[in-house]
C-alpha positions as CSV (number, residue, x, y, z in Angstrom):
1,X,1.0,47.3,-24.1
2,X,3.1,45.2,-21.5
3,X,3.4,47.2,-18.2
4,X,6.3,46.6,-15.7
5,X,5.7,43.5,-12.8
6,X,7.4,42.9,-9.9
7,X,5.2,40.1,-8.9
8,X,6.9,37.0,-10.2
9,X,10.3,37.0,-12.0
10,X,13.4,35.2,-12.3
11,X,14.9,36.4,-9.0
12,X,12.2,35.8,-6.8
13,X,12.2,32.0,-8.4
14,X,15.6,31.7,-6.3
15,X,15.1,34.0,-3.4
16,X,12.9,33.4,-0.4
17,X,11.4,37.4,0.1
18,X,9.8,36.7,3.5
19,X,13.9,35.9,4.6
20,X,15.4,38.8,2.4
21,X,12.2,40.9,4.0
22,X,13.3,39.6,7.7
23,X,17.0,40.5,7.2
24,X,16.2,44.0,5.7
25,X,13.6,44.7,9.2
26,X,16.3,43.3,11.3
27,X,18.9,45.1,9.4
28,X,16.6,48.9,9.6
29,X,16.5,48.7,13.3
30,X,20.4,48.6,13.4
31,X,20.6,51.5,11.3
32,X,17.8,53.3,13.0
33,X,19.8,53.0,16.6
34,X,22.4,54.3,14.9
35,X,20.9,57.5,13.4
36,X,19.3,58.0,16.8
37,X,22.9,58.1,18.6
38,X,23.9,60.5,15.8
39,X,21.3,62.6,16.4
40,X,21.8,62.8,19.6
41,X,25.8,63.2,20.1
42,X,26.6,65.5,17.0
43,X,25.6,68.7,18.9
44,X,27.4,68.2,21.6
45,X,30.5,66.0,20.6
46,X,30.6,67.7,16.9
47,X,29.4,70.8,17.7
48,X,27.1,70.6,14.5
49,X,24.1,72.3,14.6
50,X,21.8,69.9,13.8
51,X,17.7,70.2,13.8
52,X,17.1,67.3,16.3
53,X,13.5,67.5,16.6
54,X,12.5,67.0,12.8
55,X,15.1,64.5,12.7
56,X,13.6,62.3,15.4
57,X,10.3,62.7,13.9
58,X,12.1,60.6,10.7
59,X,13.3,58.2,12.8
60,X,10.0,57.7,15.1
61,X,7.8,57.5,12.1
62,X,10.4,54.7,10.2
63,X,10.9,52.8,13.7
64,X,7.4,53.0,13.8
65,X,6.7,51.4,10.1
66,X,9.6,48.8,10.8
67,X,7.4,47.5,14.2
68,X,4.9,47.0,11.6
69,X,6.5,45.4,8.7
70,X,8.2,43.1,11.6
71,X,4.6,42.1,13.3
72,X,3.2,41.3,9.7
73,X,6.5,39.4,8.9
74,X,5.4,37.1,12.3
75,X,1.9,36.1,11.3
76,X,2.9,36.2,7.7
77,X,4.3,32.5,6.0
78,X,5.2,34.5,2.6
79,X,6.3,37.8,1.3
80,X,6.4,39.3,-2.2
81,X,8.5,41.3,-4.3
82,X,6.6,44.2,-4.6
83,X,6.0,44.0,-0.8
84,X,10.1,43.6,-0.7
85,X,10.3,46.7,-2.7
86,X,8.1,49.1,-0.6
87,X,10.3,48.4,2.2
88,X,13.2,49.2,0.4
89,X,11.4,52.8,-1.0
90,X,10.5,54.1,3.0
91,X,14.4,53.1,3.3
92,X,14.9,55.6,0.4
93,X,12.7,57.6,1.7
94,X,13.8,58.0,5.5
95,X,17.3,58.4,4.6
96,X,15.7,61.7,2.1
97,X,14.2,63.0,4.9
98,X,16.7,62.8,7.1
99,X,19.6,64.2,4.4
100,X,16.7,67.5,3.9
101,X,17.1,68.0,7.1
102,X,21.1,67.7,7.7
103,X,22.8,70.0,4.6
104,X,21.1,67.7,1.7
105,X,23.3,66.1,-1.2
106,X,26.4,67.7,0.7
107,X,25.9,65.4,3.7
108,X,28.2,62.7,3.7
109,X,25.9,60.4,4.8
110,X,24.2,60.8,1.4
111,X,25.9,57.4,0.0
112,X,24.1,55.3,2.2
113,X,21.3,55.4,-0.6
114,X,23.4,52.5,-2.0
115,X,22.9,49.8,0.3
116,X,19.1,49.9,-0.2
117,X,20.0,49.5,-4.0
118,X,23.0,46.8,-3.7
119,X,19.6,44.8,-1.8
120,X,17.1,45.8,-4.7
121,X,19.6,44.4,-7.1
122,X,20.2,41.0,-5.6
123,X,16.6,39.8,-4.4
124,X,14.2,41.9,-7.0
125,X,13.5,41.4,-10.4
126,X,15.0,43.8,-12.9
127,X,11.6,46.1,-13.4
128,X,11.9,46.8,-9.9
129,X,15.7,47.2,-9.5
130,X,15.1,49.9,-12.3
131,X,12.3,51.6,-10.2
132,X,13.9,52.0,-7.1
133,X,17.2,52.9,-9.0
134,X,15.3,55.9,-10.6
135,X,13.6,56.8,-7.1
136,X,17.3,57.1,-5.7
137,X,18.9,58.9,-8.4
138,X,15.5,61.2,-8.6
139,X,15.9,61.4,-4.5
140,X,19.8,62.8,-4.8
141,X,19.0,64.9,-7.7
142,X,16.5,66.8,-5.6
143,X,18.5,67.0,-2.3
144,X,21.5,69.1,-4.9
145,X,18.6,72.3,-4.6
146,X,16.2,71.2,-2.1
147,X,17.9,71.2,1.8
148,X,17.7,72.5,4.9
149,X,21.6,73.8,4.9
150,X,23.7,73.6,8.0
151,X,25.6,76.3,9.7
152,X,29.3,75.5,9.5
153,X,30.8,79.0,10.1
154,X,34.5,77.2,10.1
155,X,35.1,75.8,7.0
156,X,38.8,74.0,7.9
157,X,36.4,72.0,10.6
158,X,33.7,71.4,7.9
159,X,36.0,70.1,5.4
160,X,37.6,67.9,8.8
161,X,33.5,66.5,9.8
162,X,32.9,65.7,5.7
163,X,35.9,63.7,5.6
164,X,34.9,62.0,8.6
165,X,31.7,61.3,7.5
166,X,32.9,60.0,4.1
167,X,34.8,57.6,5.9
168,X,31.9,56.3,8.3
169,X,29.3,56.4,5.5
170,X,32.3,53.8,3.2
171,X,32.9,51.8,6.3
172,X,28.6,51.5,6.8
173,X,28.1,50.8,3.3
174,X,31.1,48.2,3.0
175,X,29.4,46.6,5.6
176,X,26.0,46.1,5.2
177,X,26.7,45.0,1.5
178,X,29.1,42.6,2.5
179,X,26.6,41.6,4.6
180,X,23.7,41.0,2.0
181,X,25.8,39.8,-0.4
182,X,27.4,37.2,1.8
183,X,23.9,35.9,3.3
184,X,22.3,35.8,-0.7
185,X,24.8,34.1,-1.8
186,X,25.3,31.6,0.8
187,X,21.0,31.1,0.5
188,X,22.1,31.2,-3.8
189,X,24.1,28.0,-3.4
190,X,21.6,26.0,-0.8
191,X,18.8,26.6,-3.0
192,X,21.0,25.0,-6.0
193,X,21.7,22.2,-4.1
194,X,18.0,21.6,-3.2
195,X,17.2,22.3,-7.1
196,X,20.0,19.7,-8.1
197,X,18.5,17.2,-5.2
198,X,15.3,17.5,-6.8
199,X,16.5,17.0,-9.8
200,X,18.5,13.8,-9.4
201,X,15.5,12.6,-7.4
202,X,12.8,13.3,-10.4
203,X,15.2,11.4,-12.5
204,X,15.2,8.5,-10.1
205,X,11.2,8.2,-9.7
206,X,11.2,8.3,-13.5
207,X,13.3,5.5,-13.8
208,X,11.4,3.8,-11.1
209,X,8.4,4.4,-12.7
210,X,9.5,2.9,-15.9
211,X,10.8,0.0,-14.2
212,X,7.3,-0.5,-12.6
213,X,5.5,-0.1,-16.0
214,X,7.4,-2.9,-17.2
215,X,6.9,-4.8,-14.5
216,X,3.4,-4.7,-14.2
217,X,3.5,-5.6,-17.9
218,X,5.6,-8.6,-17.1
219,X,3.5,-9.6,-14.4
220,X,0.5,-9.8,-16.9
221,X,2.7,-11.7,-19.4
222,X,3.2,-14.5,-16.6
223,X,0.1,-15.1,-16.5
224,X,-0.4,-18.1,-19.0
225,X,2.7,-19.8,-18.2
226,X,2.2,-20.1,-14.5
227,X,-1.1,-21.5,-15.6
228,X,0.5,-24.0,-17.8
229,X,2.6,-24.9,-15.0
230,X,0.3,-25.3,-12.6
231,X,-1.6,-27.4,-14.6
232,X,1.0,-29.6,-15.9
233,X,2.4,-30.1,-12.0
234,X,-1.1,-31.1,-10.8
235,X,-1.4,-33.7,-13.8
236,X,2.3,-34.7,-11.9
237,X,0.7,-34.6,-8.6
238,X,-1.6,-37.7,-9.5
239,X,0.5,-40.0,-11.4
240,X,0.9,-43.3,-9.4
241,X,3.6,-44.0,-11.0
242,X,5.8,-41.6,-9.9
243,X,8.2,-42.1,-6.4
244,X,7.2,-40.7,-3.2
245,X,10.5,-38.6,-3.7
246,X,9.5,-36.7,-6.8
247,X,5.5,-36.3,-5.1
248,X,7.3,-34.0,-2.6
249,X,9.1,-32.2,-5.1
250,X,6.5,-31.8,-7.2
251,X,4.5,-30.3,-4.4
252,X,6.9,-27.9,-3.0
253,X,7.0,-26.8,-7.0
254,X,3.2,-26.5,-6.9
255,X,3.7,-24.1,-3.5
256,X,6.0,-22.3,-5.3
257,X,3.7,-22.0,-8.5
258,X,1.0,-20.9,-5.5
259,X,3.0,-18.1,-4.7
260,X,3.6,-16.5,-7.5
261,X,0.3,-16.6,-8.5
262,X,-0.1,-15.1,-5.5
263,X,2.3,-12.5,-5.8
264,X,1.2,-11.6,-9.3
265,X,-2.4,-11.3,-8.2
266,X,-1.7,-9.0,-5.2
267,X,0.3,-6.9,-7.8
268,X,-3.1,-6.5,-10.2
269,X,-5.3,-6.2,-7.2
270,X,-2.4,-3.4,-5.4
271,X,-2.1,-1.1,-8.7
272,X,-6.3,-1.8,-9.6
273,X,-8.5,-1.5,-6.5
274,X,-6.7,-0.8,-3.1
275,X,-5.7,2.6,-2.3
276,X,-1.8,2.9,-1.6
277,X,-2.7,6.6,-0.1
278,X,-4.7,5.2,2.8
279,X,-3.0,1.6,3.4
280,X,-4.2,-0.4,7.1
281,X,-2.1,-0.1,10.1
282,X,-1.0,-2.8,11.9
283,X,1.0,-3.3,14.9
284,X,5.0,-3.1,13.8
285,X,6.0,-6.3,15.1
286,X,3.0,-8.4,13.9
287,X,3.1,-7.0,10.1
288,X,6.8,-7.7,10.3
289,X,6.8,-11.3,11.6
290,X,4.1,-12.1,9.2
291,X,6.3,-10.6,6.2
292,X,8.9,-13.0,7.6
293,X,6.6,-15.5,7.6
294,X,5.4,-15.0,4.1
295,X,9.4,-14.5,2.9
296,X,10.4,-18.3,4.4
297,X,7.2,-19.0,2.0
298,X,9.1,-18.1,-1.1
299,X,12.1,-19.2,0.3
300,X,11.9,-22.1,2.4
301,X,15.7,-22.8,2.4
302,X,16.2,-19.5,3.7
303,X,16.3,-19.1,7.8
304,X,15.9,-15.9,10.3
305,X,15.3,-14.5,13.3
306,X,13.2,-11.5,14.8
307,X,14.4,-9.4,17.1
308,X,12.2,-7.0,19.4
309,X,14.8,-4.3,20.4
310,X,12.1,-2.3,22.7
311,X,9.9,-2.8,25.8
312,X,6.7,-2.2,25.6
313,X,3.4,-2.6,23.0
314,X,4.9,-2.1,19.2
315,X,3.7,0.8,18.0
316,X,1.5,0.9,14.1
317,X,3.6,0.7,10.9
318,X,1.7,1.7,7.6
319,X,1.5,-1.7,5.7
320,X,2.7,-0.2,2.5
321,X,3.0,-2.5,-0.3
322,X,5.8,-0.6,-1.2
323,X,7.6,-1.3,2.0
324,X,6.9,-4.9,2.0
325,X,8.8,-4.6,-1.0
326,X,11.8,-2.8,0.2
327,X,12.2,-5.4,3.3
328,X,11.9,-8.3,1.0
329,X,14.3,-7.3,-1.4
330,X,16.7,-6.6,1.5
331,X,15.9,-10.0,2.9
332,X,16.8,-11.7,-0.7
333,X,20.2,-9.8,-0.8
334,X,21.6,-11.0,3.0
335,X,19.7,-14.2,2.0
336,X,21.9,-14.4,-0.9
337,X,25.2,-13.2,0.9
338,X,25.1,-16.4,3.6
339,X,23.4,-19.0,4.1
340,X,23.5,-18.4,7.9
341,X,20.0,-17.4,9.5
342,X,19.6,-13.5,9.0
343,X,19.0,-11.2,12.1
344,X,16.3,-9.3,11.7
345,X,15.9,-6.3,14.7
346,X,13.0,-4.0,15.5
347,X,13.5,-1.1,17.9
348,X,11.3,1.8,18.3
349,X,11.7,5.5,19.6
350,X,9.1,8.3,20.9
351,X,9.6,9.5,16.6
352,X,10.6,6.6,15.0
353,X,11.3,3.0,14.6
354,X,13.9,0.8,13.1
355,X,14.5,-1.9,11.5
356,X,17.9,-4.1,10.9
357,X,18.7,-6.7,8.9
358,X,22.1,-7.8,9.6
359,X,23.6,-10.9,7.4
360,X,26.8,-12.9,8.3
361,X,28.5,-12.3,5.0
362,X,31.7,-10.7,3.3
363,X,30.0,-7.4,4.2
364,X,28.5,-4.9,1.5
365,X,31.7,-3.9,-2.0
366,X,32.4,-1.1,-1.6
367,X,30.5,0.6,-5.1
368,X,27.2,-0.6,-2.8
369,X,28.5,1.8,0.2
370,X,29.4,4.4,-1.9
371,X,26.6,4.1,-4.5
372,X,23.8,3.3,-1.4
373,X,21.2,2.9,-4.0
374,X,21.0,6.3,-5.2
375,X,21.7,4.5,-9.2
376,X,21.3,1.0,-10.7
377,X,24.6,-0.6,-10.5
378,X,25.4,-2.9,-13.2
379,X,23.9,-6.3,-13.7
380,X,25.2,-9.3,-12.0
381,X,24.6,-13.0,-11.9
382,X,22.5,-12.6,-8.7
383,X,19.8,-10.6,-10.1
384,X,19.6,-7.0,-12.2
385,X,21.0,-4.6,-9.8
386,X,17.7,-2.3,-9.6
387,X,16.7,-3.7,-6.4
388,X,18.7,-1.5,-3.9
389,X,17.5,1.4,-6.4
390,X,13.9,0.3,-5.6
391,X,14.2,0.0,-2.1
392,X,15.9,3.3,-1.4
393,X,13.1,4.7,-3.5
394,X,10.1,3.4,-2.1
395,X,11.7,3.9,1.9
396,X,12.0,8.0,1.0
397,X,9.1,8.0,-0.6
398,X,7.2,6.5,2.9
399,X,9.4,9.8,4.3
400,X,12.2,7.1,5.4
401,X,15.9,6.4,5.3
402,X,18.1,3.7,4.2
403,X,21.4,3.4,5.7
404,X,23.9,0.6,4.6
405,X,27.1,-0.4,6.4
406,X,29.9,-2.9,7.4
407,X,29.6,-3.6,11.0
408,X,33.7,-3.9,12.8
409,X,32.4,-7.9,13.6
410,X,31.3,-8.8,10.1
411,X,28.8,-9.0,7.7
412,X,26.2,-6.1,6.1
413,X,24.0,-4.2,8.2
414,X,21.1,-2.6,6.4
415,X,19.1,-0.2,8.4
416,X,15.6,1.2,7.4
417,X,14.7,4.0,9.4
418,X,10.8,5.3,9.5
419,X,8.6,7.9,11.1
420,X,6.1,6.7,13.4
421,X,2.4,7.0,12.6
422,X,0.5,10.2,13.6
423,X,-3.0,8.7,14.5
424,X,-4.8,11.9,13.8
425,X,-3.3,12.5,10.5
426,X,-3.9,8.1,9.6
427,X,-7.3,8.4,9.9
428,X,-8.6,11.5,8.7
């Protein structure tokens, strides 16, 4: 047999209890003031005759629960549904007590059982939106037979006060369902944006990951014909016969066979033996200048400039492979926009630092600003148009941001933003 849970169900997927529990303490104490002024004033602006003392031990002992439920909610980082639920039966429960005491079912203020229900039924799964439903219903039932009656002696000013109190309990009810319903769904639609956010972001690391399967396939398959070229360009390399001018191409082709050996073996080496969870730190200006460095390698036509934006020692930068990545892919796209040296800026903050790199061409289309690498765009005859997809991934992925723009004096800015390096949490 399959009992009833309130522990986990489709509700409390969507729903954050320790906020709904919050709103409904927060919420009790407002109703609770209330009551108390009720209590107070009826006898003497009303002429009711009501029992106070009873009905101020109700309210003590609630108020009392409520300190409690809010001191837990304080230390607390999580709530549950059953938890949720309790709550919401002392809400049935206070307002029983306090409807025994004041005429039973034919107190007016007998409908605010509802508002307790309206909450059940938009944060709690349906077992327990059936519970406390039957709990209310059994509440009123009982209150019909079982009350404390009031003395009303005059029954044109009776039927006058019920009226009134009809009135008060629709505009109190109106209210605080309004209320719920307008803070649930409002916390309804950010969750659904968060869920679609993760969603179009699982979607992305999948492709990503694809992509780097490939690759590191690819990288593997280039093995043997780097070797072949390598070999045939050294057999180059010591033929007499050849002019000086093709010796120096030759060797600027065997630098460039060098470095993509090299590039190919730090690929193998990065996804075999090193650790990308625990990469070195290095000071942010030095890892950068030597990335610089190591770009004019692989591109020796291609010019720059480093810019330190901030007074001061640089503080560490995590040498991620996957941000070396990023930069040099951003490098290769202003590279191929001008041919005018790039400017590359590093400024830091007490939180963060930055990094520009600003190119003196036409300036990003505008399917690149709008798109800002959140999907491949299509391929073109400067390379497969995956590499700004790349990039944005592996900068959120270091807890980053990439911002691209169109500065008002020309050319593309593209501007990586990253935390700064908590020492304790580095090297733990």
């Amino acid at each position: 047999m399959r009992f009833f849970s309130c522990t986990a169900d489709g509700a409390a997927q969507w729903t954050n209890q320790r906020a709904n529990l919050r709103r409904l303490v927060a919420s009790r104490w407002i109703v609770l003031a209330v009551m108390a002024v009720l209590t107070a004033g009826a006898p003497g602006l009303l002429a009711i005759p009501l029992p106070q003392a009873p009905l101020f031990a109700v309210l003590g002992v609630t108020a009392a629960f409520n300190a409690l439920a809010d001191r837990r909610l304080r230390r607390a980082s999580h709530a549950t549904s059953g938890e949720l639920l309790s709550q919401l039966l002392l809400d049935i429960a206070a307002l029983s007590a306090l409807m025994f005491f004041s005429g039973g079912a034919t107190n007016p203020l007998i409908s605010l059982l509802l508002p307790p229900l309206a909450f059940a039924a938009l944060t709690l799964p349906i077992p327990c939106v059936l519970a406390a439903g039957a709990i209310a219903i059994a509440a009123y039932s009982l209150l019909l037979v079982v009350y404390v009656p009031l003395p009303m002696p005059d029954a044109a000013r009776a039927t006058q006060l019920h009226l009134i109190g009809m009135w008060l309990t629709f505009a109190v009810s109106a209210a605080m369902i309004a209320w719920f319903v307008v803070r649930l769904t409002g916390l309804i639609r950010q969750r659904d944006a968060e869920l679609a956010a993760a969603r179009e972001q699982a979607l992305r690391d999948e492709r990503v990951l694809a992509m780097g399967t490939l690759a590191a396939g690819a990288a593997h398959e280039l093995g043997t014909p780097l070797a072949t070229m390598s070999l045939l360009a050294g057999e180059l390399a010591t033929d007499a016969s050849l002019p000086a001018a093709v010796h120096e191409d030759i060797a600027l082709l065997r630098r460039q066979i060098a470095v993509c050996k090299e590039i190919i073996t730090g690929l193998s080496r990065r996804a075999g033996t090193e650790r990308l969870d625990s990469p070195p730190l290095q000071p942010a200006d030095r890892w950068l200048d030597n990335l610089r460095q190591h770009w004019h390698a692989i591109r020796p036509q291609a010019a720059s400039r480093l810019i330190i934006g901030s007074d001061g020692p640089a503080p560490e930068l995590v040498a991620d492979p996957r941000l070396e990545q990023a930069l040099l892919n951003l490098f290769n796209n202003a590279a191929n926009a001008t041919p005018q040296p790039l400017e590359i800026r590093l400024a830091w903050g007490s939180d963060d630092l930055c990094i520009d790199i600003r190119d003196g061409g036409p300036g990003f289309p505008p399917a690149v600003l709008q798109n800002a690498g959140q999907h491949g765009l299509p391929a073109h005859a400067g390379g497969s148009g995956v590499g700004l997809l790349l990039t944005r991934t592996a900068i959120e992925q270091l807890g980053g941001k990439l911002n691209l723009s169109n500065p008002d004096e020309g050319g593309a800015l593209a501007r990586i933003e990253l935390p700064r390096v908590d020492h304790d949490c580095a090297h733990a």
